[in-house]
N, C-alpha and C positions, 0 to 999 in steps of 0.2 A: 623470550616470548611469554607474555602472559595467559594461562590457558582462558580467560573471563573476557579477553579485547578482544577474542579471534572476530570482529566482523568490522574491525575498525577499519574505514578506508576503502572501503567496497562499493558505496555508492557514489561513483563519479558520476558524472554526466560530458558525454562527446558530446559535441556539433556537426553533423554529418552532412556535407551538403548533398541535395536530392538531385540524383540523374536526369538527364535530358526527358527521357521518357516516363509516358503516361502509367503504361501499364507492361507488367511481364508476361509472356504468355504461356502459362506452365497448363497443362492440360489438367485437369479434375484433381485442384489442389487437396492436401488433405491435411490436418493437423491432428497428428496421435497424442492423447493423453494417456501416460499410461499408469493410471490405476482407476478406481472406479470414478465414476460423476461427482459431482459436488469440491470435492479438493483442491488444493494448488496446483494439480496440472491440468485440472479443468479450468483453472481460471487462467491460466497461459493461454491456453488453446485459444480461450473465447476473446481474451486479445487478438492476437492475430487474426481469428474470423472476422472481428470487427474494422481493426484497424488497417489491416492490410486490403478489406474490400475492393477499395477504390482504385487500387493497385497493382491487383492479377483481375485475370478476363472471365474469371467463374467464380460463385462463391467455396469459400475451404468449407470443407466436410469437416465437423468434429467428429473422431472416432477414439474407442477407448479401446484399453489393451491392461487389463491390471496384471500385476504377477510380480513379486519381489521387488516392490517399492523402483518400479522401473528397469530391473532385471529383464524381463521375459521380452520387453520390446527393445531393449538394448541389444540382447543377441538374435535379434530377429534382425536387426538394421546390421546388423554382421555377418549373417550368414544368407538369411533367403532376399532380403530388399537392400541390399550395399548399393545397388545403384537405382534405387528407385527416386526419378527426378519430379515425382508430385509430390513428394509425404516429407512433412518435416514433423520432429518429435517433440516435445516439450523434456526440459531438464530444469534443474534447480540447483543451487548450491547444495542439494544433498545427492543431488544424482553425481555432482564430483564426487564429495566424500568417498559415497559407494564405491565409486571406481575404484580410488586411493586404496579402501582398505579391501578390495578382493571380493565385493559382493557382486557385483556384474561378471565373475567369472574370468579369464583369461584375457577381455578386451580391456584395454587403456583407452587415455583421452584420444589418443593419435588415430584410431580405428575408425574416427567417423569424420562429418565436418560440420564444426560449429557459425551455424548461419545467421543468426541474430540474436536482440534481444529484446524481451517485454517488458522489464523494467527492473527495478530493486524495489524489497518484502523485505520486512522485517519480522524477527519470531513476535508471537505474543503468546500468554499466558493467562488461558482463559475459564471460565468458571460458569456454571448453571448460572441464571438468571437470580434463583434463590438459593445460588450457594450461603454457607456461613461466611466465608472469607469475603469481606468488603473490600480487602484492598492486599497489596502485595505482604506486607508486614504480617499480617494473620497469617497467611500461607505459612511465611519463610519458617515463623516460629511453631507452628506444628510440625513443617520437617527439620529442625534443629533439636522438639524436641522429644519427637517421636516418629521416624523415618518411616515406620512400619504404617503409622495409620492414614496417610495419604496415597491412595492410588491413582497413579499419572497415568496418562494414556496418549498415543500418537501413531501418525502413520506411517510408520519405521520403527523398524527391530534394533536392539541394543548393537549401538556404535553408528545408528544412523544420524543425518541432522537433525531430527526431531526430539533421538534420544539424547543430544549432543546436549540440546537447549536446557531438557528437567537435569541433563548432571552439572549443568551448570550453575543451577538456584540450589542443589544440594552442597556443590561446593563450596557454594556461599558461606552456608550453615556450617562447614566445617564436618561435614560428614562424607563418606564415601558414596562416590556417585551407583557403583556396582551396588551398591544395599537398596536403592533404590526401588520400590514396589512399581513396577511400568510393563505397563501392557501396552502390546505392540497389534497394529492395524495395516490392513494395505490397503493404505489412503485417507490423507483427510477426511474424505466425504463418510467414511467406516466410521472412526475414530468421534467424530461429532454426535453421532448416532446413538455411540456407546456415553459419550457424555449426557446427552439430553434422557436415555434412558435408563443412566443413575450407575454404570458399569464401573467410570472411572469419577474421579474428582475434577481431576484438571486435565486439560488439556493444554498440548505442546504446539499449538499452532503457528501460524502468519497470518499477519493482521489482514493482505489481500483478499484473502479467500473470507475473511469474518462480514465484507460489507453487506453482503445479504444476508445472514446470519443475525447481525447484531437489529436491523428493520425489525427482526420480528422479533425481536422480544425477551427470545427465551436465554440470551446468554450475553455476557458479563467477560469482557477485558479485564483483568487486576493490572496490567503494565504493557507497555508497548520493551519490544527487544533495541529501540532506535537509539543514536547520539543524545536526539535532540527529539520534543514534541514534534509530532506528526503537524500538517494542515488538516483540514476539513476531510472525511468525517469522524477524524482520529481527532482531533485539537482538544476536547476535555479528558481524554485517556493519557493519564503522566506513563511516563519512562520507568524502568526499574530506576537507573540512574538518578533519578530525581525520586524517587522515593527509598534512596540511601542506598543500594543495591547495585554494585557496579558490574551489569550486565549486558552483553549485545552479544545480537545477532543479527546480521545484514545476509541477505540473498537473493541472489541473482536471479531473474529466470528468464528463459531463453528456449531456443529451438538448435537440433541439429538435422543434420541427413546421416543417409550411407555413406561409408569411407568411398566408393568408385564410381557416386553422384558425377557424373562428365562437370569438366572445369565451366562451360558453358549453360548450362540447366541448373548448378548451382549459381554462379552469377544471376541468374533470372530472381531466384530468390533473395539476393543478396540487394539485387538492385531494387525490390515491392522494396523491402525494407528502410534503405536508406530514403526514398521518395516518400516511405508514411511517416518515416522521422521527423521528415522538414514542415509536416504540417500541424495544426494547433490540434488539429481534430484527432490525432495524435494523442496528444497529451492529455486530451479532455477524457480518452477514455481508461490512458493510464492512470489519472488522479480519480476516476471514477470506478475504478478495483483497487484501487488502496496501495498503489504502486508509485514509488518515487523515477525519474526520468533518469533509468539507466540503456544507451543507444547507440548500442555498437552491433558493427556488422561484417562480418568478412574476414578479414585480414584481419582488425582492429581488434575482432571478439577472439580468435583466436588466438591472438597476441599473448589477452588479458583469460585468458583458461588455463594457459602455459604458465602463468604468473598466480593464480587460484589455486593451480593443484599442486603447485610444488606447496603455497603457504599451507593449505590442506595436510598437505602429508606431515610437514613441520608439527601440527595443530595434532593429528592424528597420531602422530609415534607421542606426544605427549603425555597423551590419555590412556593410553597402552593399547590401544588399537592396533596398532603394527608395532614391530620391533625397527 
């Protein structure tokens, strides 16, 4: 396994077809982001509030929960809310990692239940508006060739998916990801904050959460983390791949519950979900956060986590994350 392809093959897309029924009736839904506003699990959330509307009989509450990049609400849905049948969480391809390498504590994947998903993100690699660096190549070559003078920054601590992404472009360089100057944030929305007010140089982002970002003005994609060029509002933002750089990163994101959610009150959820799949309105608001059609649920998602975190731990004893 190549440590630089870990995201290859991650954006599938199911076809699920939508249940009989209109609507679920989950009593005073709620969608927990858990770290601060602005980041990628706030743009999770605000999928589901959106897209699942039409589909449960209340609108979902967005509420946040920050603490150890998903930590703090991870063992909250483990110990005091394992059966709470209104709250689902938001997760990401970095909330497995975590798991993988022991940062959530004592719980594994198996501890909760994986109920849907929002779609596939891709990492980007992002810069002030007036940074120096115009394009990927100016980057690479200040960290190939002086590691020291670029300060990266993300929302996640060393070993998380954030930090996965900048030891990635350092590996590029031929240098050691550990030397890498990166300050770590709990949360996107943190982490931006520190960029726009000159803390860090670059940030480790997804391009999802950049769509209102990039409107206004103040910041600058150098590379998308994708295969292939994005669509619309990505379409003039190249790839590292395409600007010589063979780099990806694909990420999932999704919702779970509590591991002792009743088989029945998860199905309620399970069933909003596959009914907002089938419809366009759907889609329009996944391509409208910057999210490719990834649309699985239930059984299906669970499947494919079982399938994620084994390749995670693979990807992770690599990096020396775990033994």
């Amino acid at each position: 396994m190549r440590f630089a392809r870990i995201g290859t093959a991650l954006a599938v897309t199911m076809s699920i077809a939508a249940p009989a029924l209109a609507q679920s009736d989950i009593r005073k839904p709620e969608c927990v982001a858990p770290a601060n506003p602005g980041g990628g699990f706030d743009l999770t959330c605000r999928v589901a509030q959106k897209g699942l509307d039409p589909h449960v009989d209340a609108p979902i509450q967005v509420t946040f929960m920050p603490g150890g990049i998903g930590a703090v609400a991870y063992n909250m849905f483990n110990t005091t809310r394992t059966d709470d049948a209104s709250a689902i969480v938001a997760f990401s391809t970095g909330s497995l990692l975590n798991i993988v390498t022991g940062k959530y504590g004592e719980f594994t994947e198996d501890d909760v239940r994986w109920v849907g998903t929002a779609g596939a993100d891709f990492g980007a690699v992002v810069v002030r508006s007036d940074s120096e660096y115009q394009d990927l190549a100016g980057l690479m070559e200040d960290l190939g060739g002086d590691l020291s003078s670029v300060v990266v920054g993300a929302g996640g601590s060393v070993g998380s998916q954030d930090w996965m992404k900048g030891a990635l472009l350092v590996r590029e360089t031929g240098a050691s990801p550990m030397d890498m100057r990166y300050v770590a944030f709990d949360g996107g929305g943190d982490a931006i904050a520190a960029l726009l007010g000159g803390s860090i140089e670059v940030y480790m982002g997804d391009v999802g959460e950049m769509v209102s970002h990039l409107e206004s003005g103040q910041m600058r994609i150098l590379a998308v983390m994708s295969p292939e060029r994005l669509d619309e509002p990505f379409a003039e933002i190249p790839t590292a791949i395409e600007q010589g750089f063979d780099l990806e990163w694909t990420i999932m994101r999704g919702f779970y519950m509590g591991g002792e959610v009743s088989d029945a009150d998860y199905q309620k959820w399970v069933d909003a979900f596959e009914a907002a799949y089938a419809t366009p309105e759907w889609a329009e608001i996944q391509k409208a956060q910057g999210l490719l059609p990834l649309n699985l649920a239930g059984e299906a998602l669970e499947q494919s986590i079982d399938e994620r975190v084994a390749r995670l731990r693979g990807i992770a004893t690599e990096a020396g994350l775990i033994n």
